[in-house]
C-alpha positions in Angstrom: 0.0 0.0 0.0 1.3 3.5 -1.0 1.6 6.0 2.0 0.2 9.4 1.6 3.1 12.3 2.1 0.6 14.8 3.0 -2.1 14.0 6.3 -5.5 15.7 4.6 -4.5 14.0 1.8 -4.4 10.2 2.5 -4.4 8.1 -0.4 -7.8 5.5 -1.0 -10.0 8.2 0.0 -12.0 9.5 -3.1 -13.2 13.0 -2.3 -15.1 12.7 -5.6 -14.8 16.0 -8.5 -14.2 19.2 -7.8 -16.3 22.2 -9.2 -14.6 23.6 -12.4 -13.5 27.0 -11.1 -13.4 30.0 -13.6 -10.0 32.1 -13.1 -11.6 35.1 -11.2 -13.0 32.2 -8.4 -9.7 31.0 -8.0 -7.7 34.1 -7.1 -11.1 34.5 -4.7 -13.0 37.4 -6.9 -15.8 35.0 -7.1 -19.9 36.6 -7.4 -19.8 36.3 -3.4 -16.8 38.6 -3.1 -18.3 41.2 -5.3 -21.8 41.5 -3.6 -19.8 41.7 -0.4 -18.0 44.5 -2.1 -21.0 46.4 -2.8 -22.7 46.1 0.8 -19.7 47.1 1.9 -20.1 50.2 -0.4 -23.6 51.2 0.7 -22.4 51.1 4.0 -19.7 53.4 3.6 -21.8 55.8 1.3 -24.4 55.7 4.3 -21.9 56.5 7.3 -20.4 59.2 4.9 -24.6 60.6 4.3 -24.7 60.9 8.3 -21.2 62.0 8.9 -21.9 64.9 6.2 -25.6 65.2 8.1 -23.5 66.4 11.1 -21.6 68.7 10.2 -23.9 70.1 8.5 -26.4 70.7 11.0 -23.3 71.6 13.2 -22.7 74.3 10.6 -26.0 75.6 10.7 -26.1 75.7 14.6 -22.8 77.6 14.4 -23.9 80.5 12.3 -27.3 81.1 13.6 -24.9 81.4 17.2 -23.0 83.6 15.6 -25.6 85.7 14.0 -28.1 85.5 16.4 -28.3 88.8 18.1 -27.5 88.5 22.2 -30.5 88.4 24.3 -31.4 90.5 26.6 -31.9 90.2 30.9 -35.1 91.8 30.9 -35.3 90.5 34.6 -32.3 93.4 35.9 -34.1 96.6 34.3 
């Protein structure tokens, strides 16, 4: 009997065909990888929607501050 040089590969054990792999599967750019690239990309175009959301809104609040004229203590006359 022939003794296998390599442990997950021990010889008498068929493991059957393997799926014919185009060339972009086997360097791992597969359909899978590229609909995990594009969740990925919503997710970063949504964190970038609400990180521009708050500075905007943190603009805003800045220059009313700043333009807003100072109030009065109506309470000391």
């Amino acid at each position: 009997m022939t003794d296998s040089k390599n442990i997950n590969n021990p010889v008498g054990q068929g493991g059957g065909q393997r799926k014919k792999q185009s060339r972009a599967e086997r360097q791992n750019n597969g359909p899978h990888r590229n609909l995990d690239r594009q969740s990925a990309a919503d997710r970063k175009a949504e964190l970038v929607r609400k990180m521009r959301e708050k500075t905007r809104t943190a603009e805003e609040s800045a220059q009313s501050a700043a333009t807003a004229p100072p109030a009065e203590d109506t309470a000391q006359n």
